[in-house]
C-alpha positions as CSV (number, residue, x, y, z in Angstrom):
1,X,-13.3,5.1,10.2
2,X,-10.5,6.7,9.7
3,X,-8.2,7.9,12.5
4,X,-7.6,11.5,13.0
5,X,-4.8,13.0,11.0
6,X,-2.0,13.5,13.8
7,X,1.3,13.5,12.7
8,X,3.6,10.8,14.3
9,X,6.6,10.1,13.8
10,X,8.1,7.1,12.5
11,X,8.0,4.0,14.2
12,X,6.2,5.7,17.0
13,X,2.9,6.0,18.2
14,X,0.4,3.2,18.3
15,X,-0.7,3.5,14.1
16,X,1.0,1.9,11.3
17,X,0.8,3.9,8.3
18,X,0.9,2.7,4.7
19,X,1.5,5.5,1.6
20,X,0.1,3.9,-1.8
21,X,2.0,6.1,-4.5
22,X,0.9,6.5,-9.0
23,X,1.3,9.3,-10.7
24,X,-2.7,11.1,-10.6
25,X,-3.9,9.4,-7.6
26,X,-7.1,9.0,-9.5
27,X,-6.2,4.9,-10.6
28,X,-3.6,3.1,-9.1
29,X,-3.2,4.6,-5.9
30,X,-6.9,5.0,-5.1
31,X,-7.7,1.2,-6.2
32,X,-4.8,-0.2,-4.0
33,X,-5.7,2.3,-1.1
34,X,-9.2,1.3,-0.7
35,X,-8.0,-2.5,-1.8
36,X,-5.9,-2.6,1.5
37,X,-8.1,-0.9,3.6
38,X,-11.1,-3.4,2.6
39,X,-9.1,-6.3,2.9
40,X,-7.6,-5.1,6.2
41,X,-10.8,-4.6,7.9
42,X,-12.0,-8.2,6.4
43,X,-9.5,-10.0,8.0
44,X,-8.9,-7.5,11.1
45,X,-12.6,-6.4,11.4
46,X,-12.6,-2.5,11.8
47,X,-11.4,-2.3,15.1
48,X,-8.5,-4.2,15.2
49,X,-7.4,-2.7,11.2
50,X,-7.8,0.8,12.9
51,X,-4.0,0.8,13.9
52,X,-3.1,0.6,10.0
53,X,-3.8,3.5,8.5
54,X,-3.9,3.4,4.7
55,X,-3.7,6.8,2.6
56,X,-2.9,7.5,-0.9
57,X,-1.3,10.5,-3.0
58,X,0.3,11.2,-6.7
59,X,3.7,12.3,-7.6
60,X,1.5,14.4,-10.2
61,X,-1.7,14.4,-7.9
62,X,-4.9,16.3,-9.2
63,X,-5.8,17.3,-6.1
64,X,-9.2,18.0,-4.8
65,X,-9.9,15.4,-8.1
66,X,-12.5,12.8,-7.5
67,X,-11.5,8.7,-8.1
68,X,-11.4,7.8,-12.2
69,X,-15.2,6.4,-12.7
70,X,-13.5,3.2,-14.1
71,X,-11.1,2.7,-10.4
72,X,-14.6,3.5,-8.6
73,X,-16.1,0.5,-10.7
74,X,-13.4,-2.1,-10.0
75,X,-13.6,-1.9,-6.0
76,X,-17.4,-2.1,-6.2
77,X,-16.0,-5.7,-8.1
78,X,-14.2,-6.2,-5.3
79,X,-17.0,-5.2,-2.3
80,X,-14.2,-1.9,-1.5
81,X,-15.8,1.3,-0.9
82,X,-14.8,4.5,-3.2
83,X,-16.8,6.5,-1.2
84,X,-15.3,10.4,0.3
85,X,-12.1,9.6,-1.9
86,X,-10.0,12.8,-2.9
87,X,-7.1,13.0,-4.4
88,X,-3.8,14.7,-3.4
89,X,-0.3,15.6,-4.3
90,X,2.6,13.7,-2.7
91,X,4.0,16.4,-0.1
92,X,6.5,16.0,2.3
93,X,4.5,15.2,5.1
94,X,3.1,12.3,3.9
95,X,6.4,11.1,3.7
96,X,7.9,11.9,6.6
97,X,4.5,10.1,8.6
98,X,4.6,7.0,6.2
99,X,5.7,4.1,7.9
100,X,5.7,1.9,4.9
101,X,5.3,3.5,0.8
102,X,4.5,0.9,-1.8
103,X,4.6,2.8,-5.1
104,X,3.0,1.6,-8.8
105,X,6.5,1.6,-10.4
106,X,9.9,2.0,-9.6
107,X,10.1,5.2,-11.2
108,X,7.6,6.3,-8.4
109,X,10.0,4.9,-6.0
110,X,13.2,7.1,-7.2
111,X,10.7,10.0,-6.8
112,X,9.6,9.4,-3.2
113,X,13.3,8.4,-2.6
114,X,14.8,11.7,-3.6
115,X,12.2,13.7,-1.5
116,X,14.5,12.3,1.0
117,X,13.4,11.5,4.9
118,X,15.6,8.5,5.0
119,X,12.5,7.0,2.8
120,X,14.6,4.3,1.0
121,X,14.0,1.5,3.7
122,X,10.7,1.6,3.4
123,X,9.6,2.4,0.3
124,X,9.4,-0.4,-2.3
125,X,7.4,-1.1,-5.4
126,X,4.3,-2.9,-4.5
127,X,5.6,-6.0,-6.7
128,X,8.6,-6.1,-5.3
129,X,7.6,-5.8,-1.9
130,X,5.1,-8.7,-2.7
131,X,8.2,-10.6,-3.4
132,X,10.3,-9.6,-0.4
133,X,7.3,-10.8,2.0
134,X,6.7,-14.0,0.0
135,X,10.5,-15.2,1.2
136,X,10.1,-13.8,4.5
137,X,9.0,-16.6,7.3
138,X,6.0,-15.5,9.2
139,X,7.1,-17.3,11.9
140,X,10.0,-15.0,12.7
141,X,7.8,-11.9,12.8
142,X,5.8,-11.0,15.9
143,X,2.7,-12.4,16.8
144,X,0.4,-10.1,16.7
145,X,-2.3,-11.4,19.0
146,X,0.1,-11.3,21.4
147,X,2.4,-7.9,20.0
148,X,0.0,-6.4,18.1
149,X,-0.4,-5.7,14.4
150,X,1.3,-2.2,14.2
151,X,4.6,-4.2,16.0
152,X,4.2,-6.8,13.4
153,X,3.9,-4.6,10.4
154,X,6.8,-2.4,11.6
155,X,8.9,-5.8,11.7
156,X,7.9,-6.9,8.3
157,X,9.1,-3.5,6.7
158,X,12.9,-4.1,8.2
159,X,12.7,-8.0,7.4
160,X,11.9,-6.4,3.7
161,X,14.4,-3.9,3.6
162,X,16.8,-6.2,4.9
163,X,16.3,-8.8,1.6
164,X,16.1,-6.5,-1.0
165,X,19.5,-6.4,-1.8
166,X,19.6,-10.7,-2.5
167,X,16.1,-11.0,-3.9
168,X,16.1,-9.1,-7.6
169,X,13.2,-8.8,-9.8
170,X,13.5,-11.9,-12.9
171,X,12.5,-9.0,-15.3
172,X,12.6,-4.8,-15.0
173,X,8.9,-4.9,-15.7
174,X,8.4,-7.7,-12.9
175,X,7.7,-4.8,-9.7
176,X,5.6,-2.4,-12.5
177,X,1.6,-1.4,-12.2
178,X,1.7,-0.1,-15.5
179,X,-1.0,3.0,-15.7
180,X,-4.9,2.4,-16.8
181,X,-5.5,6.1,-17.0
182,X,-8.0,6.4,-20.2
183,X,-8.0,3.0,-20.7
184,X,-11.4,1.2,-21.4
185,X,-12.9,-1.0,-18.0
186,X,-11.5,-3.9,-19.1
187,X,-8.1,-3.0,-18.9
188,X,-8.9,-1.2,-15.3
189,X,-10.2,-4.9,-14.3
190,X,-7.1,-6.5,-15.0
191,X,-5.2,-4.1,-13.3
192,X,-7.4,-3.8,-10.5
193,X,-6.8,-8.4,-10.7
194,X,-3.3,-7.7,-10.8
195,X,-3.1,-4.7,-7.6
196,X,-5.5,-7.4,-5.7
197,X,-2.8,-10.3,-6.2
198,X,0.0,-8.1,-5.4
199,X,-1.9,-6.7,-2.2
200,X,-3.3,-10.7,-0.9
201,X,0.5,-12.2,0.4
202,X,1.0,-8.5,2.1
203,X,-2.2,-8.5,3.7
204,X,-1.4,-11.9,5.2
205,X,1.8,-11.0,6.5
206,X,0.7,-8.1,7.9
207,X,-2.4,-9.7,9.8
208,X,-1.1,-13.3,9.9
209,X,-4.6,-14.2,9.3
210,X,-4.9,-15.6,5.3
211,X,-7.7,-14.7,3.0
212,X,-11.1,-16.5,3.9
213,X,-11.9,-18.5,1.1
């Protein structure tokens, strides 16, 4: 389920939340939304995921618009559920409640960055912040069987933050989810492959717990 729509400030409260950001929030966004959420509650089961709340919206969202057919095909690939998705247009508030935005590309990232709301240390590209966790110990985060996974997520975002300046991307397309938006399923798949890559090393660090496989 998801929790009721309250707004908390951040780094309060006992929620986490996470802001996926594309341009339509009908591809991108929706796919890495429900991505996170299903592999959240896999690892977590539903209770224990409940204190990450994962939410989507578009720098150019249709909203009211229902997910592209082609994104609702690649999470039934994946076992994620499309189901009651709507889009939305990146306002303010989802912002200013986001604990953590990982954006498509790094143009998305200057856009959610100028709205402002001290945003910049914790938005990133979802690449790049694939990267930034990747180098970061797990060891020196908090445990969170012990601190809980909302004190653990919270601490992964500053550990982030903290090495972006000394961990650079090898090429400028290196952080991109380049847009499948008309494209035929085939290309959705291997986007969807390359969100679900991107997403697996952020999910563990997150939960400490690594994909069952």
């Amino acid at each position: 389920m998801i929790a009721p729509d309250v707004g908390r400030g951040i780094g309060t409260g006992d929620c986490f939340r996470i802001l996926h950001v594309s341009t339509g929030n009908v591809c991108r966004s929706p796919i890495t939304e429900r991505l996170t959420r299903h592999a959240l509650s896999d690892r977590l089961g539903d209770l224990m995921a409940s204190g990450l709340i994962v939410e989507s919206a578009g720098t150019w969202g249709h909203e009211g618009a229902p997910m592209e057919a082609n994104a609702e095909t690649v999470l039934a690939d994946f076992g994620a559920d499309a189901t009651g998705f709507v889009g939305r247009e990146l306002l303010d508030e989802h912002v200013i409640r986001a604990d953590l935005v990982l954006t498509a590309t790094r143009d998305h990232r200057a856009q959610v960055i100028s709205m402002g709301h001290s945003a910049g240390l914790r938005t990133f590209t979802l690449k790049e912040f694939t990267r930034l966790v990747r180098a970061i110990d797990p060891a020196t985060l908090p445990d969170p069987r012990d601190e809980g996974v909302v004190e653990r997520a919270r601490a992964l975002v500053r550990a982030a933050a903290a090495l972006r300046g000394w961990l650079l991307a090898p090429s400028p397309d290196a952080d991109e989810v380049f847009d499948p938006y008309g494209a035929p399923i085939t290309l959705f798949r291997s986007i969807g492959d390359e969100i679900n890559q991107a997403l697996d090393p952020v999910v563990t660090a997150l939960t400490g717990i690594p994909t069952h496989h």
